[in-house]
C-alpha positions as CSV (number, residue, x, y, z in Angstrom):
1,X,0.0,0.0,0.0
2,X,1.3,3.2,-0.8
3,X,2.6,5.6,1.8
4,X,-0.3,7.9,1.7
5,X,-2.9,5.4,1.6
6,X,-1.0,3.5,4.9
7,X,-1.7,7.1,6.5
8,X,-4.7,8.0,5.6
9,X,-6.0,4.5,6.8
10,X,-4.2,4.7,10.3
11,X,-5.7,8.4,10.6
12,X,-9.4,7.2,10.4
13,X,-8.9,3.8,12.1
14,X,-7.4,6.6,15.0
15,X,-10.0,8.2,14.5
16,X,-12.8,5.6,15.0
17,X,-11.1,4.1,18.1
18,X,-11.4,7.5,20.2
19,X,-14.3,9.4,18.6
20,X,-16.8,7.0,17.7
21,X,-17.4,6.4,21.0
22,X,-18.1,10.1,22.1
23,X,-21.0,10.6,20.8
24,X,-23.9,10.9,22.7
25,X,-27.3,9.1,22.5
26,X,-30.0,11.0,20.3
27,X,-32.4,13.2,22.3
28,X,-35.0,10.7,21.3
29,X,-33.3,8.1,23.4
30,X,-32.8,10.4,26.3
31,X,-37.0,11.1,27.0
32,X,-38.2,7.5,27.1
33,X,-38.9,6.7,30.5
34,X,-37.3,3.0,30.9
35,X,-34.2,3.3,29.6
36,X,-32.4,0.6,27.3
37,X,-29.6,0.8,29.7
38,X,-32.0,-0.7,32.3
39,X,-32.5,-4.0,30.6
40,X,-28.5,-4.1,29.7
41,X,-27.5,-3.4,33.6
42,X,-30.3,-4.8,35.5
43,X,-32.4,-7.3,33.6
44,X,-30.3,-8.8,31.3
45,X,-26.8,-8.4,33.4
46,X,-25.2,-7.9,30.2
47,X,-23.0,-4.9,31.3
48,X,-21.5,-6.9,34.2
49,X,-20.6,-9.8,32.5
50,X,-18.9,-7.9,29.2
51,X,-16.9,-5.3,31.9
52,X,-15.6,-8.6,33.7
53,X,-13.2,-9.4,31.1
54,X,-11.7,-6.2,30.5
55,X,-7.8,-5.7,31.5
56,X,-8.1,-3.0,34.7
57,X,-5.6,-0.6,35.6
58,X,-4.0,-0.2,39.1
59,X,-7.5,2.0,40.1
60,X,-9.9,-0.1,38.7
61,X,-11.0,1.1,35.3
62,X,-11.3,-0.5,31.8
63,X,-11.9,0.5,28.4
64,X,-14.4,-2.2,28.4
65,X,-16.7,-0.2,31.1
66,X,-19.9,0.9,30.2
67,X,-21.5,4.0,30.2
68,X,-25.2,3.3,29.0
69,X,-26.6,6.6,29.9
70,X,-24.7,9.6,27.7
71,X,-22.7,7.3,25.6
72,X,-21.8,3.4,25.0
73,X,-18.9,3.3,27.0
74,X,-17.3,5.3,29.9
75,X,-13.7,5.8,28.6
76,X,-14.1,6.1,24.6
77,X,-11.1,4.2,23.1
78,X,-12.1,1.3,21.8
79,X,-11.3,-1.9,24.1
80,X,-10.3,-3.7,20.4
81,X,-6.9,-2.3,21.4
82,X,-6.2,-5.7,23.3
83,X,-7.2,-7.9,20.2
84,X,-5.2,-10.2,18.5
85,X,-6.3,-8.7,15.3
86,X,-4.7,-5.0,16.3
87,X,-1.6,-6.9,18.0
88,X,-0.9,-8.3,14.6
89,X,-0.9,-5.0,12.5
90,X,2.5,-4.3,10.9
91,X,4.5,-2.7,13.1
92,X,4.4,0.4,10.7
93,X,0.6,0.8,10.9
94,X,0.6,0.0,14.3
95,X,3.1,3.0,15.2
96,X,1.4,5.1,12.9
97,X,-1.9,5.0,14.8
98,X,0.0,5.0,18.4
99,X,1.0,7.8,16.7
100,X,-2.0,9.5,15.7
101,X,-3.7,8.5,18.8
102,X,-1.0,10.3,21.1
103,X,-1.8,13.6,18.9
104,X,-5.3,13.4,19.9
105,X,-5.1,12.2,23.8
106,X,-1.8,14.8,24.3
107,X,-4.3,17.1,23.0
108,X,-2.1,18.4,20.3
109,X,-5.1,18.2,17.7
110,X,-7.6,20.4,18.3
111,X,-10.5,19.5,15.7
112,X,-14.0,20.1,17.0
113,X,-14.4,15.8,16.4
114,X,-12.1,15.8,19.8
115,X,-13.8,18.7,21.4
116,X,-15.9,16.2,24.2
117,X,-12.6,14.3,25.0
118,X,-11.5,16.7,28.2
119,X,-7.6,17.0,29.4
120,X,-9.4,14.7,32.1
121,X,-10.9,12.4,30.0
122,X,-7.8,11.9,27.6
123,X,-5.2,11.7,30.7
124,X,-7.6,9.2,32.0
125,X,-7.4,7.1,28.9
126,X,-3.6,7.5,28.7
127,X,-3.7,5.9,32.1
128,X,-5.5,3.0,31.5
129,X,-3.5,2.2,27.9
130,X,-0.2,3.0,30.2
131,X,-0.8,0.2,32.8
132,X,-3.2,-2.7,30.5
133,X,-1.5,-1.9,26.8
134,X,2.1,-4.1,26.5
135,X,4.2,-2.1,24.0
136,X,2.6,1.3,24.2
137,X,5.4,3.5,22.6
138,X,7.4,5.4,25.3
139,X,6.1,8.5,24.3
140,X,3.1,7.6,26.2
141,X,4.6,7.5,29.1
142,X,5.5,11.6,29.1
């Protein structure tokens, strides 16, 4: 793959593993009564049992928590991070979206996509893919 297609493919899969997952539910969601979160905590049990198997970090969270109230999940980097499928990305693709990641958790880029991730939420993050991601690039660590 050309050099300009390998980065504009690392820049949107980036891109879907932190901002896809900011988005908050439609309003339309938001004025039913009995939530759909209900029935996924309490009914159904299903956001215990998917959290369970997330790697934690040394306070407890996981990319793998839910949210279920103002957006899918609680920290909004994808939890697919850990998968085999990611792990076996060339290391050139891989570094270019630590890469492009690190840009938009440092808080270097400033597009409006980003504007919902806070210093809070994107140190948070950092955290959690400092102490649960083997082979995060050092400059994660700063």
């Amino acid at each position: 793959m050309p050099k300009a297609g390998r980065l504009l493919l690392c820049r949107t899969l980036a891109a879907l593993a932190l901002a896809a997952l900011v988005a908050p539910r439609p309003a339309a969601a938001q004025d039913k009564p009995v939530s759909a979160a209900y029935y996924y905590k309490v009914r159904w049990g299903f956001q215990q049992e998917f959290e369970r198997y997330g790697p934690r970090d040394r306070r407890g969270r996981s990319l793998k928590q839910l949210d279920l109230e103002t957006r899918l999940f609680r920290y909004p980097c994808s939890y697919m991070i850990y998968s085999p499928a990611f792990d076996g990305l060339p290391g050139a693709t891989k570094d270019a979206i630590y890469a492009r990641m690190w840009e938009i958790l440092s808080g270097k880029d400033h597009d409006r996509r980003y504007a919902k991730l806070t210093p809070t939420l994107r140190a948070e993050i950092v955290s959690i893919l400092i102490d649960t991601k083997p082979g995060l690039p050092p400059y994660f660590q700063s």
